[in-house]
C-alpha positions in Angstrom: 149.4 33.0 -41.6 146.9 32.6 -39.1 146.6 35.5 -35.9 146.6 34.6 -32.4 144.6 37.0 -30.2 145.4 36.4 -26.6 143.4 38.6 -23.5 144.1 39.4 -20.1 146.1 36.6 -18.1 147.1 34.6 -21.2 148.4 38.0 -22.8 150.4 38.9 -19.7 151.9 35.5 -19.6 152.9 35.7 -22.7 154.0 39.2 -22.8 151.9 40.1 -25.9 148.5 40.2 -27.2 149.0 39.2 -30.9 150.8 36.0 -32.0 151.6 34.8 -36.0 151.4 31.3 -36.7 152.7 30.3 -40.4 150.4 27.8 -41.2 148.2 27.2 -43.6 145.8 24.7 -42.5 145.6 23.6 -38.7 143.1 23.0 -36.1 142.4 25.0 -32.6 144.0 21.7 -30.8 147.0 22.5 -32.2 147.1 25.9 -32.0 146.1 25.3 -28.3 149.4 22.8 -28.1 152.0 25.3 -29.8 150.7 27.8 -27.4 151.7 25.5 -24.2 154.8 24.7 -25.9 156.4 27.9 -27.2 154.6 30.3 -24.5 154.1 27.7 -21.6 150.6 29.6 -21.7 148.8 26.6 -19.2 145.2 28.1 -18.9 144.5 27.7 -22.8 142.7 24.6 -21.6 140.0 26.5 -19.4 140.1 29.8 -22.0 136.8 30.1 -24.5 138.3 30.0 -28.4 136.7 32.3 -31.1 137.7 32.3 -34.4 136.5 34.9 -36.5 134.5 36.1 -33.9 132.6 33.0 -33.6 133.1 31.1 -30.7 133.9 27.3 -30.9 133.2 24.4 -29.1 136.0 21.3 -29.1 138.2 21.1 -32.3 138.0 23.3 -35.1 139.8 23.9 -38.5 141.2 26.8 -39.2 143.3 28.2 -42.1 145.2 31.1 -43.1 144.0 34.3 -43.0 141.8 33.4 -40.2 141.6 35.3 -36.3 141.8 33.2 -33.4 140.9 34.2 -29.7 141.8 32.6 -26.8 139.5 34.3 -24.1 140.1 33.2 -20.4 137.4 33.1 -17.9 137.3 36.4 -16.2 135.9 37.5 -12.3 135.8 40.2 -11.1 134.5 41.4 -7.6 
């Protein structure tokens, strides 16, 4: 299983924080896709991606047992 860590807009969109993915091997694209098509979470495209605490750039692999953050791009004022 893989975790889904989503923050401020994304979270309220999707009216949780945490999401489980059952899969064993997958890539960030994807998770990015199954996120717009089960939550109809949009801003995953402009929203910075860590997993494990280390943030990625493009397409990464990820596998079970491994964290992944989507982080949108905050303002504040």
């Amino acid at each position: 299983m893989i975790k889904i860590l989503l923050f401020a807009g994304l979270a309220e969109q999707a009216g949780t924080q945490s999401i489980m993915m059952e899969e064993e091997h997958t890539t960030t694209d994807r998770i990015r896709s199954f996120l717009k098509e089960t939550y109809q979470l949009q801003g995953t495209d402009r929203a910075m991606i860590a997993v494990n605490e280390v943030y990625k750039r493009g397409n990464s692999d990820v596998k079970s047992g491994d964290t992944v953050a989507f982080i949108p791009p905050v303002s504040g004022g």
